[in-house]
Gaussian input, Z-matrix of N, CA and C with variables (Angstrom, degrees):
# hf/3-21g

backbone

0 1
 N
 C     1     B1
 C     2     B2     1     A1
 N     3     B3     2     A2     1     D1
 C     4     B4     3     A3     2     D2
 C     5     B5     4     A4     3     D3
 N     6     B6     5     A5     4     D4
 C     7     B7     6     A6     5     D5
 C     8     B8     7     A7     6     D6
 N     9     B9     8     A8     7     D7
 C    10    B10     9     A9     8     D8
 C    11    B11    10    A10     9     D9
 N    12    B12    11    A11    10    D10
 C    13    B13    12    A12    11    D11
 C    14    B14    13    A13    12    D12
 N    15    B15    14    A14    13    D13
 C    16    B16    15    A15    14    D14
 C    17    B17    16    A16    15    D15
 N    18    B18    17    A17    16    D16
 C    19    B19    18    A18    17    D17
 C    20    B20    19    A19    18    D18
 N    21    B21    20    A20    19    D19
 C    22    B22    21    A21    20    D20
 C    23    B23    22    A22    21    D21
 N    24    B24    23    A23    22    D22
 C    25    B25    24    A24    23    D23
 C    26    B26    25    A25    24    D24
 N    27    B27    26    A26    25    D25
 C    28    B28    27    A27    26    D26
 C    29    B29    28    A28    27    D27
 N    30    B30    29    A29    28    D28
 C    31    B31    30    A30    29    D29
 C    32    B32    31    A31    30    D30
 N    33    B33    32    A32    31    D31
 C    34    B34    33    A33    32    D32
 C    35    B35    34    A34    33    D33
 N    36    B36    35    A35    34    D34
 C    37    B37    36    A36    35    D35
 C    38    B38    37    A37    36    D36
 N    39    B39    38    A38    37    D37
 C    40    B40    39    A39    38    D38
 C    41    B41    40    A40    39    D39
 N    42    B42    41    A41    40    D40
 C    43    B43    42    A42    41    D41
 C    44    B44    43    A43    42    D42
 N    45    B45    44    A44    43    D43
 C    46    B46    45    A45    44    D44
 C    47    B47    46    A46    45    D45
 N    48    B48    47    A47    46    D46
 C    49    B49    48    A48    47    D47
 C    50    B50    49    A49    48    D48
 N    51    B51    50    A50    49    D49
 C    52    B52    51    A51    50    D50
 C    53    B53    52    A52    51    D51
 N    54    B54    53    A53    52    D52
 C    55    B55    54    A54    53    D53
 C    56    B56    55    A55    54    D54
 N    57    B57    56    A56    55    D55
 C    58    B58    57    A57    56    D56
 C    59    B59    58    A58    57    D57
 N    60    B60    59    A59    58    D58
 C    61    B61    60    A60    59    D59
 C    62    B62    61    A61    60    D60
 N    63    B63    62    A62    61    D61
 C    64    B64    63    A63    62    D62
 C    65    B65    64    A64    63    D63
 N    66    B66    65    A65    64    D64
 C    67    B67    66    A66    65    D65
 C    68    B68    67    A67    66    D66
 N    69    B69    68    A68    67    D67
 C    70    B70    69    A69    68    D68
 C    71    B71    70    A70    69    D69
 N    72    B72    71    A71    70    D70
 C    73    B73    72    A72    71    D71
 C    74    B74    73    A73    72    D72
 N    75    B75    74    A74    73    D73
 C    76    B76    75    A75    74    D74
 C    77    B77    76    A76    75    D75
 N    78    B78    77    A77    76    D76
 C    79    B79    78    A78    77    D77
 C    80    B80    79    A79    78    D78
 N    81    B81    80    A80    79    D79
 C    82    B82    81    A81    80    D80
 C    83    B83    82    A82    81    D81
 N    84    B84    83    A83    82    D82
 C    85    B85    84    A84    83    D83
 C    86    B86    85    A85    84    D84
 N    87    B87    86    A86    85    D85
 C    88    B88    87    A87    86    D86
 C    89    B89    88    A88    87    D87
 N    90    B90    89    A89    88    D88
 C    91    B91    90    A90    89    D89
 C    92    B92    91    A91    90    D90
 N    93    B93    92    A92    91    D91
 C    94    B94    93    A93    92    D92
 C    95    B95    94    A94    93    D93
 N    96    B96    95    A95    94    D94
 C    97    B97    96    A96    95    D95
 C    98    B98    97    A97    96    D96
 N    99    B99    98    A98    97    D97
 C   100   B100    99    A99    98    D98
 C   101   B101   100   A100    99    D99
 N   102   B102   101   A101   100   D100
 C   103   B103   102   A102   101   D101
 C   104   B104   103   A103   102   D102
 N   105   B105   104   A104   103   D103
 C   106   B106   105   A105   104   D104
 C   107   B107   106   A106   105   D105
 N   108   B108   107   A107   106   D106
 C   109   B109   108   A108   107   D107
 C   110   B110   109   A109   108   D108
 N   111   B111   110   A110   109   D109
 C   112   B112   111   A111   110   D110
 C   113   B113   112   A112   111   D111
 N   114   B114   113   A113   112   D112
 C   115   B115   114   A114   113   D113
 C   116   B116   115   A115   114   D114
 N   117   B117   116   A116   115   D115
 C   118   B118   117   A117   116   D116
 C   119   B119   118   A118   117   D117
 N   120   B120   119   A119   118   D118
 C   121   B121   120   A120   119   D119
 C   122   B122   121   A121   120   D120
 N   123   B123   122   A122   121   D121
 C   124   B124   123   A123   122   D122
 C   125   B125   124   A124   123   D123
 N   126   B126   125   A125   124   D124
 C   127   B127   126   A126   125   D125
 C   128   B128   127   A127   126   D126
 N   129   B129   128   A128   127   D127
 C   130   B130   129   A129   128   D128
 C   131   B131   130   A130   129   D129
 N   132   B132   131   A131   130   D130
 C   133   B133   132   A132   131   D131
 C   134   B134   133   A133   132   D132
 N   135   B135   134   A134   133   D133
 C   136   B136   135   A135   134   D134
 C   137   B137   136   A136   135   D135
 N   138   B138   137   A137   136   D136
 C   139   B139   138   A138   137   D137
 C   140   B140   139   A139   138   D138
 N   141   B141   140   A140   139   D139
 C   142   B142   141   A141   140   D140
 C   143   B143   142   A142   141   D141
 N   144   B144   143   A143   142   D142
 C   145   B145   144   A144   143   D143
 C   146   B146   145   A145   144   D144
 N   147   B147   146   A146   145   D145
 C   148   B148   147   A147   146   D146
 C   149   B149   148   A148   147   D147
 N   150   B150   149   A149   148   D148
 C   151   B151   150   A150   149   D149
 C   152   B152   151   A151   150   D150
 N   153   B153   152   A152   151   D151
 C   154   B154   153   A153   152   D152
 C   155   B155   154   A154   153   D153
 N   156   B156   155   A155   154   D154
 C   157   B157   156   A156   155   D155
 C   158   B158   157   A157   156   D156
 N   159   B159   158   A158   157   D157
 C   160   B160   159   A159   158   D158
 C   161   B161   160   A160   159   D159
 N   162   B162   161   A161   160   D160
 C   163   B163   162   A162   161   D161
 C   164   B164   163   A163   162   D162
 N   165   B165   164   A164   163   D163
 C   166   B166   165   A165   164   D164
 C   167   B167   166   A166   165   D165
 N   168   B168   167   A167   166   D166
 C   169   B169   168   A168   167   D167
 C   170   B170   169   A169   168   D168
 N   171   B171   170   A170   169   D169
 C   172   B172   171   A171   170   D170
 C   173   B173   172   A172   171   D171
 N   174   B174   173   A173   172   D172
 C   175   B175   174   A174   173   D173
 C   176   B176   175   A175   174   D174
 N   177   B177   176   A176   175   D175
 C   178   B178   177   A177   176   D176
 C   179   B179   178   A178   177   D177
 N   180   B180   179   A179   178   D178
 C   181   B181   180   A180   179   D179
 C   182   B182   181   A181   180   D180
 N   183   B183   182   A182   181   D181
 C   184   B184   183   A183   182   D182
 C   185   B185   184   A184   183   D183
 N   186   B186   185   A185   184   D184
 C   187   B187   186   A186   185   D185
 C   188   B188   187   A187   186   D186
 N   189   B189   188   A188   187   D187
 C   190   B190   189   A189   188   D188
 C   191   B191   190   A190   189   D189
 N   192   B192   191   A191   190   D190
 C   193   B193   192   A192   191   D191
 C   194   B194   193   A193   192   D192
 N   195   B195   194   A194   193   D193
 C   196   B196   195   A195   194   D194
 C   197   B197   196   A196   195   D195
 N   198   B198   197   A197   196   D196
 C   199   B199   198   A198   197   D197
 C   200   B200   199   A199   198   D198
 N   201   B201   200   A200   199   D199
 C   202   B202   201   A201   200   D200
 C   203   B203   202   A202   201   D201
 N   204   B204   203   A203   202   D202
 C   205   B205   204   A204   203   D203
 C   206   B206   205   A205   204   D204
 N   207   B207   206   A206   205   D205
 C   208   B208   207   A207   206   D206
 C   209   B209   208   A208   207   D207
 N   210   B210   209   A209   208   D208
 C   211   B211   210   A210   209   D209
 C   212   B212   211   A211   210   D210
 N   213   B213   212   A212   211   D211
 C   214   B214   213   A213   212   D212
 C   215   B215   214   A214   213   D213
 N   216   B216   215   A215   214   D214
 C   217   B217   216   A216   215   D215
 C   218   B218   217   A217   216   D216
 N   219   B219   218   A218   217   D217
 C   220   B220   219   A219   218   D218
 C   221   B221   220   A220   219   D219
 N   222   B222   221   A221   220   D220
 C   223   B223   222   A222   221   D221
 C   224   B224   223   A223   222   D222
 N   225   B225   224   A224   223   D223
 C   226   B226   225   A225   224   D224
 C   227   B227   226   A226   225   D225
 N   228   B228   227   A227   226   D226
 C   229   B229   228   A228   227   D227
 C   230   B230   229   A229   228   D228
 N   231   B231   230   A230   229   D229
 C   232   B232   231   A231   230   D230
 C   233   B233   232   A232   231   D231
 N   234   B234   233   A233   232   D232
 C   235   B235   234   A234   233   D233
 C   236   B236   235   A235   234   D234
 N   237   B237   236   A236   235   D235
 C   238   B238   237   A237   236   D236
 C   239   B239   238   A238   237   D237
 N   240   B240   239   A239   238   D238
 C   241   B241   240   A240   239   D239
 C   242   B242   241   A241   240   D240
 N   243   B243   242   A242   241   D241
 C   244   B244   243   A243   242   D242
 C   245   B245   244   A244   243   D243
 N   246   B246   245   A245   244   D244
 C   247   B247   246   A246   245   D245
 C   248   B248   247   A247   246   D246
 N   249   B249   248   A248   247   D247
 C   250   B250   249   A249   248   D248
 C   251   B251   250   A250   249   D249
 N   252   B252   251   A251   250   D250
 C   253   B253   252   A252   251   D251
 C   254   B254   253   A253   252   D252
 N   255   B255   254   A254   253   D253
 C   256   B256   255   A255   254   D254
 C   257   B257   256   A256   255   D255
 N   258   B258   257   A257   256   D256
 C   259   B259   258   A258   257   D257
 C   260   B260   259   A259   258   D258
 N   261   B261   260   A260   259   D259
 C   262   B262   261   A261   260   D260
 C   263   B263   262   A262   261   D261
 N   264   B264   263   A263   262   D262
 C   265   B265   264   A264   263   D263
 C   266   B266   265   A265   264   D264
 N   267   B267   266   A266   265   D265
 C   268   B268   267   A267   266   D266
 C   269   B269   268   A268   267   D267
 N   270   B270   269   A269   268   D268
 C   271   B271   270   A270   269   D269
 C   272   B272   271   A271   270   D270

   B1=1.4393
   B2=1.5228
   B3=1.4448
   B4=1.7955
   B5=2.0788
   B6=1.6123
   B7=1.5868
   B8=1.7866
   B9=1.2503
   B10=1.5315
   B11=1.3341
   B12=1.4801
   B13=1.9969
   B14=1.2637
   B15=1.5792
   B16=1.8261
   B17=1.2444
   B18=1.4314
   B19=1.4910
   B20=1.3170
   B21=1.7595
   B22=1.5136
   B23=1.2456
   B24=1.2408
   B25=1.6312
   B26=1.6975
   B27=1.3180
   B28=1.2935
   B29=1.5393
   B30=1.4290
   B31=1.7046
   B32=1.5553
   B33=1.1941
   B34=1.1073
   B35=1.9749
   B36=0.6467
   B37=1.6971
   B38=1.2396
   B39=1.6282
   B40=1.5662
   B41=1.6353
   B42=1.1635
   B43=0.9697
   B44=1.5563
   B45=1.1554
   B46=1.7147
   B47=1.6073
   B48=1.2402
   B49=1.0811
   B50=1.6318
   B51=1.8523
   B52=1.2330
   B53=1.6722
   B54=1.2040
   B55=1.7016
   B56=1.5158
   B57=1.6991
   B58=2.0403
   B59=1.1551
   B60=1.6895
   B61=1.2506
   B62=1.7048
   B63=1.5742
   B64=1.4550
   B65=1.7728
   B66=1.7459
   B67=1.5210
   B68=1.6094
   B69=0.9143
   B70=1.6747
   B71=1.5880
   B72=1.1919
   B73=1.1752
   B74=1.2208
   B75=1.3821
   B76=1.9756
   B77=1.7036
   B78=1.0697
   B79=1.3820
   B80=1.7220
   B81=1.5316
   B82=1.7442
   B83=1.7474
   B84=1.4534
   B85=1.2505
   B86=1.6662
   B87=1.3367
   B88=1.1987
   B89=1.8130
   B90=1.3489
   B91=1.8033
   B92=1.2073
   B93=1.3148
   B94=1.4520
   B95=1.9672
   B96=0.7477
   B97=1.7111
   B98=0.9592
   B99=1.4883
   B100=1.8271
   B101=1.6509
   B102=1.1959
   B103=1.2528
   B104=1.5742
   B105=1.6515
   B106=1.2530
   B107=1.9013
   B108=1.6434
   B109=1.4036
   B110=1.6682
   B111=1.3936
   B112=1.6032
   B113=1.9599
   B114=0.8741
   B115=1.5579
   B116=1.4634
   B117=1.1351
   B118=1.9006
   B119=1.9232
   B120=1.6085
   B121=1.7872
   B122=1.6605
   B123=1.1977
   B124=1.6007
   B125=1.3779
   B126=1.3378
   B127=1.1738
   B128=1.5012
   B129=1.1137
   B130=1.2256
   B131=1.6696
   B132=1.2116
   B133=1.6207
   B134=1.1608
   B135=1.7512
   B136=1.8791
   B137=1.6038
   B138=1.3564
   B139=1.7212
   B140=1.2316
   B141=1.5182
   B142=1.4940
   B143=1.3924
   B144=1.7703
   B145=1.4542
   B146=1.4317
   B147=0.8268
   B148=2.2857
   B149=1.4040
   B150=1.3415
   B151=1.6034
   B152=1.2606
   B153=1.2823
   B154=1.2100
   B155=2.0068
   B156=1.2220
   B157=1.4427
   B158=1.2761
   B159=1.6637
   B160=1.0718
   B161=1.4161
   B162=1.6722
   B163=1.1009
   B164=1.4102
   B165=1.3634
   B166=1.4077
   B167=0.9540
   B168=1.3610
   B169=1.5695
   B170=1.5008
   B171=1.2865
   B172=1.7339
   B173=1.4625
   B174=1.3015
   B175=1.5371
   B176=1.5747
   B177=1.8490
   B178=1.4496
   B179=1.9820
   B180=0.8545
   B181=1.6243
   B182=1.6224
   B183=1.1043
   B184=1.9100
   B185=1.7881
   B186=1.7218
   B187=1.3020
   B188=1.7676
   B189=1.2202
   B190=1.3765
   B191=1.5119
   B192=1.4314
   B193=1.4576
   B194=1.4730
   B195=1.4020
   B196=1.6393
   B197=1.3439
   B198=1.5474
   B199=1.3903
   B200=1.5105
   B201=1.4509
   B202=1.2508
   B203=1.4796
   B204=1.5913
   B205=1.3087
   B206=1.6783
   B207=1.5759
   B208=1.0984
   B209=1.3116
   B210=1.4249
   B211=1.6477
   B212=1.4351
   B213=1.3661
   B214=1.7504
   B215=2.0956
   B216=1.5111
   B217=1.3724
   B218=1.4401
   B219=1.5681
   B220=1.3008
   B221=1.4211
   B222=1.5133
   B223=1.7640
   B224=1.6892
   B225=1.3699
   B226=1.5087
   B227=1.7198
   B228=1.4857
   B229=1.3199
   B230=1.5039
   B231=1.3666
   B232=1.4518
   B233=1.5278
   B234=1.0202
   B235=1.8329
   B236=1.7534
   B237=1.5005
   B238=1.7816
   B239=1.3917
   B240=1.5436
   B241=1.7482
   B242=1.7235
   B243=1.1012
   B244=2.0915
   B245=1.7293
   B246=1.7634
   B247=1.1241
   B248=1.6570
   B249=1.3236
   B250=1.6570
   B251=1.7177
   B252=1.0925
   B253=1.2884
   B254=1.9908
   B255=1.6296
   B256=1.6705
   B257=1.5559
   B258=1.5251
   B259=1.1042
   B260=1.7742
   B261=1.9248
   B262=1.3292
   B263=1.7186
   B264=1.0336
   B265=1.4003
   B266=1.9010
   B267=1.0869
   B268=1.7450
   B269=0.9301
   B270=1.7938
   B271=2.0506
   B272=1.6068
   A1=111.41
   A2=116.65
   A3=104.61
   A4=85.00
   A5=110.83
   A6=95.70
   A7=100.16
   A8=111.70
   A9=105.23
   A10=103.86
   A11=102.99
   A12=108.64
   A13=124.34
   A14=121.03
   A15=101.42
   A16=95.28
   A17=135.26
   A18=110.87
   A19=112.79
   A20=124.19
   A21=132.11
   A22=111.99
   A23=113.13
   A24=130.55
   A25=119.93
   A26=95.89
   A27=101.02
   A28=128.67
   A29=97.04
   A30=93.25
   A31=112.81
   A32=133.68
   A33=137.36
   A34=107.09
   A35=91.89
   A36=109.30
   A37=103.25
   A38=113.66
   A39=113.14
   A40=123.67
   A41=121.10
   A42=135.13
   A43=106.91
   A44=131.47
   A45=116.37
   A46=102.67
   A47=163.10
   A48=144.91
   A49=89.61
   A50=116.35
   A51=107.50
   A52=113.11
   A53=113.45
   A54=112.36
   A55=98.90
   A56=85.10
   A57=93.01
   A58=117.87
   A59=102.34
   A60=113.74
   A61=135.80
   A62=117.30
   A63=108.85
   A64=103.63
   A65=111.25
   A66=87.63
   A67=125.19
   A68=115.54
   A69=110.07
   A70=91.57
   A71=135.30
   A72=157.18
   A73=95.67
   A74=115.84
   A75=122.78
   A76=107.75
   A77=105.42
   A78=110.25
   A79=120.71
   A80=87.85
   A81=114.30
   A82=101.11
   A83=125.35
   A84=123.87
   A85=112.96
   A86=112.89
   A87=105.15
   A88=158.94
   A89=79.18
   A90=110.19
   A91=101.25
   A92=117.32
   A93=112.14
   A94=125.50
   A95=99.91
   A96=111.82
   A97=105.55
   A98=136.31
   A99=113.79
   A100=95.33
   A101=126.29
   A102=110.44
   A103=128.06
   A104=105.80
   A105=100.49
   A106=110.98
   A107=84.91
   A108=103.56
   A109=103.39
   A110=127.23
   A111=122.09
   A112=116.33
   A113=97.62
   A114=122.66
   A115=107.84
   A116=139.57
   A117=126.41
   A118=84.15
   A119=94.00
   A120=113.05
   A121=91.82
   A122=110.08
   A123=111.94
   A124=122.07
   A125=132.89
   A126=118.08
   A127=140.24
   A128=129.49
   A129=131.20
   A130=107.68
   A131=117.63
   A132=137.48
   A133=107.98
   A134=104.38
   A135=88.52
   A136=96.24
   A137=98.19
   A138=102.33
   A139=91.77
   A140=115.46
   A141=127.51
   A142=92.11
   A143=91.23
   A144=114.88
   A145=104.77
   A146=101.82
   A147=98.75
   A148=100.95
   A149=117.73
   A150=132.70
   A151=99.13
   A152=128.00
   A153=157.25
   A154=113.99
   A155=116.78
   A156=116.15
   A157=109.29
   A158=112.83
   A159=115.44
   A160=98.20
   A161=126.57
   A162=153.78
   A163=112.84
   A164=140.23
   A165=137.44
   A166=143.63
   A167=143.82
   A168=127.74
   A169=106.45
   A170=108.83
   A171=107.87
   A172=111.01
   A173=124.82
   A174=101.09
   A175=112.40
   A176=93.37
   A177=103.47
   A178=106.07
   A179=120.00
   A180=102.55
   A181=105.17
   A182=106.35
   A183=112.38
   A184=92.58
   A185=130.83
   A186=107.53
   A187=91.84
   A188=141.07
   A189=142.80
   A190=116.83
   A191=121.18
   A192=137.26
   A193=98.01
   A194=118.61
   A195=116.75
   A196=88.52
   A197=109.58
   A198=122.10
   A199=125.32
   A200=103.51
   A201=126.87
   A202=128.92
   A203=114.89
   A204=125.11
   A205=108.00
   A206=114.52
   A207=108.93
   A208=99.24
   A209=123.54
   A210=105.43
   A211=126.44
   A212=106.79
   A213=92.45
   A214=71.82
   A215=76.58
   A216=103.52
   A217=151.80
   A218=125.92
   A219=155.14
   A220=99.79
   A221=125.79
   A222=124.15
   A223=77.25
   A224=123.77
   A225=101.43
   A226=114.44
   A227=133.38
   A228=112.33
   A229=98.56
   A230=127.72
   A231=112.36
   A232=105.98
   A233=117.44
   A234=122.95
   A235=101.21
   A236=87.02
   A237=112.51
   A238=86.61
   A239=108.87
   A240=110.47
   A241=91.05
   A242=117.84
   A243=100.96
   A244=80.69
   A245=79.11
   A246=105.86
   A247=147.33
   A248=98.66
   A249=150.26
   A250=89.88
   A251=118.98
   A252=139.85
   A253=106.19
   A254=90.36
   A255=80.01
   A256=103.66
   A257=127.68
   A258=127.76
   A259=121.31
   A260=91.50
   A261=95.16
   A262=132.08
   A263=110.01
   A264=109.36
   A265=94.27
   A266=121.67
   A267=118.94
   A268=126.98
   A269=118.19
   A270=104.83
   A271=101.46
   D1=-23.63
   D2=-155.03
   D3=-108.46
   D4=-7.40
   D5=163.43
   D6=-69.93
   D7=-40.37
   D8=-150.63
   D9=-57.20
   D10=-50.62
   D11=160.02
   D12=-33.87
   D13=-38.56
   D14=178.76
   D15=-111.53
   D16=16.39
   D17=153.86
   D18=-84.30
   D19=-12.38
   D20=172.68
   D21=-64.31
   D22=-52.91
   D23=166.13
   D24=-44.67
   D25=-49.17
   D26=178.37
   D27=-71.56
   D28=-29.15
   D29=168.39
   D30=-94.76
   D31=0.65
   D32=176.40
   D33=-88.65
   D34=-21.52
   D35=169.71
   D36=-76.74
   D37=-66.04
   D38=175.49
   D39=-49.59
   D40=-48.93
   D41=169.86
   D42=-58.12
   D43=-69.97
   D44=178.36
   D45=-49.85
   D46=-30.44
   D47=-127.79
   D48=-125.77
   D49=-34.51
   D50=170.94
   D51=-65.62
   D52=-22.73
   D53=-169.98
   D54=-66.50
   D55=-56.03
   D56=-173.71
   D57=-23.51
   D58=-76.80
   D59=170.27
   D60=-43.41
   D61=-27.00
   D62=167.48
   D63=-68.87
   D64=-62.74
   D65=-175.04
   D66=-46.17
   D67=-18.43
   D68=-169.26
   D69=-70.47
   D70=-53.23
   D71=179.65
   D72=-40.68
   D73=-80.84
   D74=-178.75
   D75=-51.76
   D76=-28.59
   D77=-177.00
   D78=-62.13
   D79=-57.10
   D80=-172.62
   D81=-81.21
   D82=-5.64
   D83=167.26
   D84=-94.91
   D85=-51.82
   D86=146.50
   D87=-24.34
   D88=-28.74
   D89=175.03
   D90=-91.71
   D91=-68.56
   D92=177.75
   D93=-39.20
   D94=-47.97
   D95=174.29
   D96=-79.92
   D97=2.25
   D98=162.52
   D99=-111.59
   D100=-0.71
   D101=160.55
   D102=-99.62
   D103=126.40
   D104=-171.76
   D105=-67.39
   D106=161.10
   D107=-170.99
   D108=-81.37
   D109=113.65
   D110=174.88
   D111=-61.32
   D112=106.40
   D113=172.96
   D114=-9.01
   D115=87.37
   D116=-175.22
   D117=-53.35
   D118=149.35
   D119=179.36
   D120=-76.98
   D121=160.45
   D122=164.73
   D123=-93.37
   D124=143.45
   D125=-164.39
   D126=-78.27
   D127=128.40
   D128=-162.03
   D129=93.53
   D130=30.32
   D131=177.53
   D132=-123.10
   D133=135.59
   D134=173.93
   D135=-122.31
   D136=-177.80
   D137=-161.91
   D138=-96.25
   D139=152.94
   D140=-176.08
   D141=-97.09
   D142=156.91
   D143=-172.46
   D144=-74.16
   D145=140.33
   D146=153.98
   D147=-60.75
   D148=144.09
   D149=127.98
   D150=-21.04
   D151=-95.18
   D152=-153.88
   D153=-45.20
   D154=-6.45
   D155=-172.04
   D156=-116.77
   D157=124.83
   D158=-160.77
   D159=-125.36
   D160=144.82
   D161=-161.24
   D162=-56.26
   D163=106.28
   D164=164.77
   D165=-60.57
   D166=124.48
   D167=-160.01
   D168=-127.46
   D169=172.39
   D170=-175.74
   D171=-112.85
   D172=118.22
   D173=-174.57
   D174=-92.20
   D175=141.59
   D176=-162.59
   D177=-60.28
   D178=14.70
   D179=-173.37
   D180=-117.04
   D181=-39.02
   D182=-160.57
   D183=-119.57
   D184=-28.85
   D185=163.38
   D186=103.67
   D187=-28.31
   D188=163.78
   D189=-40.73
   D190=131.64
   D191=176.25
   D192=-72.19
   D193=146.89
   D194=155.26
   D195=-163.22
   D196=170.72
   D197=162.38
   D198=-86.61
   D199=124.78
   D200=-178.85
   D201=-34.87
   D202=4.45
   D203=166.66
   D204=-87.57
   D205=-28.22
   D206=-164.71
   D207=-106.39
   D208=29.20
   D209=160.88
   D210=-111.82
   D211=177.67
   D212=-166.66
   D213=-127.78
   D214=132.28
   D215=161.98
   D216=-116.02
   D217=109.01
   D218=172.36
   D219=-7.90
   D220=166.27
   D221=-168.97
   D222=-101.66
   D223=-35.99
   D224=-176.42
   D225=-69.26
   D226=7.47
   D227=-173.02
   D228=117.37
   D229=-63.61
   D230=-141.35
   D231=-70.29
   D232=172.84
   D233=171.77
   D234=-122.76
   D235=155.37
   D236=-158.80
   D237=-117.00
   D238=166.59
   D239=164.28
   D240=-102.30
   D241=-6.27
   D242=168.47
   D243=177.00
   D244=163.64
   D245=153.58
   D246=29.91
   D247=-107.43
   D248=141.43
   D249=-15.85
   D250=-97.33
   D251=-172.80
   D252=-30.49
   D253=-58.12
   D254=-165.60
   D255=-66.48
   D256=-43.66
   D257=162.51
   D258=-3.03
   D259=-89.34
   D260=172.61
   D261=-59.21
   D262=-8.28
   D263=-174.35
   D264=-93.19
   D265=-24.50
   D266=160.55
   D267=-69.67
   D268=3.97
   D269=161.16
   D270=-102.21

């Protein structure tokens, strides 16, 4: 009697884990087909810029990326991420 119990158990396990596994399946196929496919470029074409992307700079003291609107810049050229920074890097 107590095999017949974990062979009940046991396919009821099987059975949830086979379901699981199809939705994940229907699921993760589903996803795929509502996202569009990005265009391969053609060759010998290059991709246009955004409007929107603006130039990164390194600041000479601490070594951090930012965009070049937000730096404050030295009479020699270099760009700072603030202030503070260009300061100390002038003694």
């Amino acid at each position: 009697m107590k095999y017949l119990i974990w062979l009940v158990v046991a396919l009821a396990v099987f059975v949830w884990f086979h379901r699981a596994r199809k939705s994940m399946l229907a699921g993760a196929e589903s996803a795929n087909a509502s996202k569009p496919r990005p265009k391969s470029p053609e060759p010998g074409s290059m991709r246009s810029v955004d409007s929107d992307v603006e130039p990164m700079v390194q600041c000479a003291h601490c070594g951090i990326h930012f965009p070049i609107s937000e730096a404050v810049t030295h009479a020699s050229g270099a760009h700072y991420c603030s202030e503070e920074h260009r300061r100390l890097a002038s003694f």
